[in-house]
Short mmCIF file of the C-alpha atoms (twelve columns), coordinates in Angstrom:
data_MODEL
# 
_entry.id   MODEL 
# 
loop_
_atom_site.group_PDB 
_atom_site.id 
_atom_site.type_symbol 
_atom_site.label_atom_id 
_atom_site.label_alt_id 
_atom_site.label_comp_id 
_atom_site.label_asym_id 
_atom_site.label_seq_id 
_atom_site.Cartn_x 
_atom_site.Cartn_y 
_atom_site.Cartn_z 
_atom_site.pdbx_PDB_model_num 
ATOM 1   C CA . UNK A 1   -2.399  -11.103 -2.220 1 
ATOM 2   C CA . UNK A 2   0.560   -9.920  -0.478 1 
ATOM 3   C CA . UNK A 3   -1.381  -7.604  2.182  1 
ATOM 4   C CA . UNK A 4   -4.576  -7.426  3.736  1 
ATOM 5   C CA . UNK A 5   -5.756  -4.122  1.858  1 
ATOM 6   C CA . UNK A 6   -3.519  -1.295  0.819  1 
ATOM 7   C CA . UNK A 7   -4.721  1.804   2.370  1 
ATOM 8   C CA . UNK A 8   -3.786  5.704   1.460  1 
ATOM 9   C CA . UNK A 9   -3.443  7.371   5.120  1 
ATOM 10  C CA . UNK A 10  -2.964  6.954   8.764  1 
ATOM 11  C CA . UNK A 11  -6.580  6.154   9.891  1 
ATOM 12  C CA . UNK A 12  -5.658  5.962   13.492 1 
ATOM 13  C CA . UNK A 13  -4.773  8.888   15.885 1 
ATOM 14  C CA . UNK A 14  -1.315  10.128  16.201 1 
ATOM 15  C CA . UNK A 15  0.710   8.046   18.479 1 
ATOM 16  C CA . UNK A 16  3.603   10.931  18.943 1 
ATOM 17  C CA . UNK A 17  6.300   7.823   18.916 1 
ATOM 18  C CA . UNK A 18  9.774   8.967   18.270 1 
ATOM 19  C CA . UNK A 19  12.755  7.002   16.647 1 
ATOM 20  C CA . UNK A 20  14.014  6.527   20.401 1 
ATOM 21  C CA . UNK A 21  10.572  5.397   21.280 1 
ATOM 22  C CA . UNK A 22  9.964   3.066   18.788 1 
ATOM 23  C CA . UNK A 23  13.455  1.756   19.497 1 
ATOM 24  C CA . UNK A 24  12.618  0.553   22.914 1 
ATOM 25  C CA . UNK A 25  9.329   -1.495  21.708 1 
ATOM 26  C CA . UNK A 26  10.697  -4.837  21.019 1 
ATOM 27  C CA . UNK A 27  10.377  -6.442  17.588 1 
ATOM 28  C CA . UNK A 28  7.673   -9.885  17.070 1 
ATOM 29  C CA . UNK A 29  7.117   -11.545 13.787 1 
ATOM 30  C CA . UNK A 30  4.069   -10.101 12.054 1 
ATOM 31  C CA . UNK A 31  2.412   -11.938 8.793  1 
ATOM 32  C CA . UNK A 32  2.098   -9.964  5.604  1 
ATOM 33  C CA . UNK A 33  -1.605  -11.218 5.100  1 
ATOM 34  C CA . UNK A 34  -2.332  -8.875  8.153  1 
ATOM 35  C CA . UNK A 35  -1.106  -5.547  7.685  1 
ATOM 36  C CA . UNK A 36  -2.934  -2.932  6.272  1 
ATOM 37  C CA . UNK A 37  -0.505  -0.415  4.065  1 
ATOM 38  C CA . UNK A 38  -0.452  3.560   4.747  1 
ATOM 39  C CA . UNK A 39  0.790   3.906   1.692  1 
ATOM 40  C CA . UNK A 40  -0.149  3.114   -1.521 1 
ATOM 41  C CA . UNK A 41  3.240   3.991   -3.266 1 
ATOM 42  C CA . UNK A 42  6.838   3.098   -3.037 1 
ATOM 43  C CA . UNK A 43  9.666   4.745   -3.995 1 
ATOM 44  C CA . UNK A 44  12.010  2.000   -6.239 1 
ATOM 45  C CA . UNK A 45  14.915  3.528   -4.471 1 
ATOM 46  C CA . UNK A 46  14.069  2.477   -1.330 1 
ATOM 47  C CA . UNK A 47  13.054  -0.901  -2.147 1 
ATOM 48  C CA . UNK A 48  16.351  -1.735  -4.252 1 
ATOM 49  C CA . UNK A 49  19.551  0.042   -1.999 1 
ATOM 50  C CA . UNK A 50  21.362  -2.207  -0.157 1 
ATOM 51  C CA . UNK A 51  22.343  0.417   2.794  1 
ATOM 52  C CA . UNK A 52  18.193  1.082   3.083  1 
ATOM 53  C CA . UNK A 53  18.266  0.568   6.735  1 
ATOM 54  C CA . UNK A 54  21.897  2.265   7.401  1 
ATOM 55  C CA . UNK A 55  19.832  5.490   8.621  1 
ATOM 56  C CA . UNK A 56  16.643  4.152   10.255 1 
ATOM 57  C CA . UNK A 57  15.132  1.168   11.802 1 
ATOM 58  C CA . UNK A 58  15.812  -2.257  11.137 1 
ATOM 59  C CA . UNK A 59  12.188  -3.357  11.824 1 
ATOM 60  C CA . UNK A 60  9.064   -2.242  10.372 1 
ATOM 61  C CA . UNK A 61  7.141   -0.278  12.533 1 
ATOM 62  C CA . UNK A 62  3.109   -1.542  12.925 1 
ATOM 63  C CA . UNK A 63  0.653   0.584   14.479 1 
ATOM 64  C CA . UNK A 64  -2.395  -1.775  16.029 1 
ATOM 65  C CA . UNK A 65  -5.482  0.000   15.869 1 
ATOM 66  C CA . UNK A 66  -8.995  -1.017  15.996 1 
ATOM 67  C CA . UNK A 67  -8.249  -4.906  15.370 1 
ATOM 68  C CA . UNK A 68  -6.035  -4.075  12.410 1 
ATOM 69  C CA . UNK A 69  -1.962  -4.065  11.422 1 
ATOM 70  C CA . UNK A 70  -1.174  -0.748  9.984  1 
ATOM 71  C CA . UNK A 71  1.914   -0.798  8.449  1 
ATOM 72  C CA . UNK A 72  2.843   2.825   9.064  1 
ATOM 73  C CA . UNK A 73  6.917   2.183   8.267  1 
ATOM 74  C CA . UNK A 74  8.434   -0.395  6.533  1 
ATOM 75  C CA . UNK A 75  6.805   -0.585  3.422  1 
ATOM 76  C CA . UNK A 76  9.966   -1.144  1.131  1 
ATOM 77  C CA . UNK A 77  11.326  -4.462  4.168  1 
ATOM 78  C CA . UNK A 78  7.528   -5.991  3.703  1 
ATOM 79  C CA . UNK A 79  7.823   -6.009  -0.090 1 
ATOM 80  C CA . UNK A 80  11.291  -7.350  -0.007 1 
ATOM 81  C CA . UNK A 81  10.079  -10.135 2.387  1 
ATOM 82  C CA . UNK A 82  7.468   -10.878 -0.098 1 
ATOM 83  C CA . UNK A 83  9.573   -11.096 -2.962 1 
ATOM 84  C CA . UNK A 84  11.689  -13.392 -0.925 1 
ATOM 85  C CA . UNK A 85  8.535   -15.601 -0.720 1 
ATOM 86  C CA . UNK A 86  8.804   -15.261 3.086  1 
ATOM 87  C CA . UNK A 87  5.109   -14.413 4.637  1 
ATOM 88  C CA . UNK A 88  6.325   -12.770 7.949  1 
ATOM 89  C CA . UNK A 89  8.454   -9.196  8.649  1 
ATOM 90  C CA . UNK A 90  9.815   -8.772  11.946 1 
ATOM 91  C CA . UNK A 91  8.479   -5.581  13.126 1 
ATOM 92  C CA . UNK A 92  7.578   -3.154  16.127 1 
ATOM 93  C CA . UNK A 93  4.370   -3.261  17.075 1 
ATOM 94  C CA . UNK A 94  2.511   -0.274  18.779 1 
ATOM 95  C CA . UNK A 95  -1.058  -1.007  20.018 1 
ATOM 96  C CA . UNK A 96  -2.531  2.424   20.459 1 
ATOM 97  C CA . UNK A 97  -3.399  3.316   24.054 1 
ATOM 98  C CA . UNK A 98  -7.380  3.154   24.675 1 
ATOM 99  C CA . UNK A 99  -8.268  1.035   21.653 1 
ATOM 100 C CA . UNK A 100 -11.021 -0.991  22.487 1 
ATOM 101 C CA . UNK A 101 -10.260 -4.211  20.630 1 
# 
């Protein structure tokens, strides 16, 4: 199994990060085996363009909620790292303020 589960939504509450935001939280490795997925789809696109992260981010961006890795961006760099038979993405990681774990 490539993630922990593969979820369909945002379970946590909104975070209100921006791109400049989630610029300045600095990247850590993160394994694959931990992340929960937001999404449960991927456009092919994404996953096979070689300029994918001309536009955006060059890390993944992980919301920490509750004990759990949501993998709310990124989707398309965790598959390619998994195809790549590499078990860690480097990714932002936001732990939601007032979560109790």
């Amino acid at each position: 199994m490539i993630f922990k589960r593969v979820g369909t939504g945002r379970p946590y509450p909104a975070h209100g990060l921006d791109a400049n935001t989630w610029a300045s939280v600095p990247p850590r490795q993160v394994r694959l085996d931990e992340l929960v997925t937001t999404k449960d789809t991927l456009q092919l696109a994404a996953l096979l363009d070689d300029d994918s992260t001309f536009y955006g981010d060059l890390f993944a961006h992980v919301v920490q909620w509750r004990g759990e890795l949501y993998l709310e961006d990124g989707l398309h760099r965790a598959l390619r790292a998994a195809l790549a038979q590499r078990g860690v993405l480097h990714a932002r990681v936001h732990a939601v303020a007032g979560d109790p774990a």
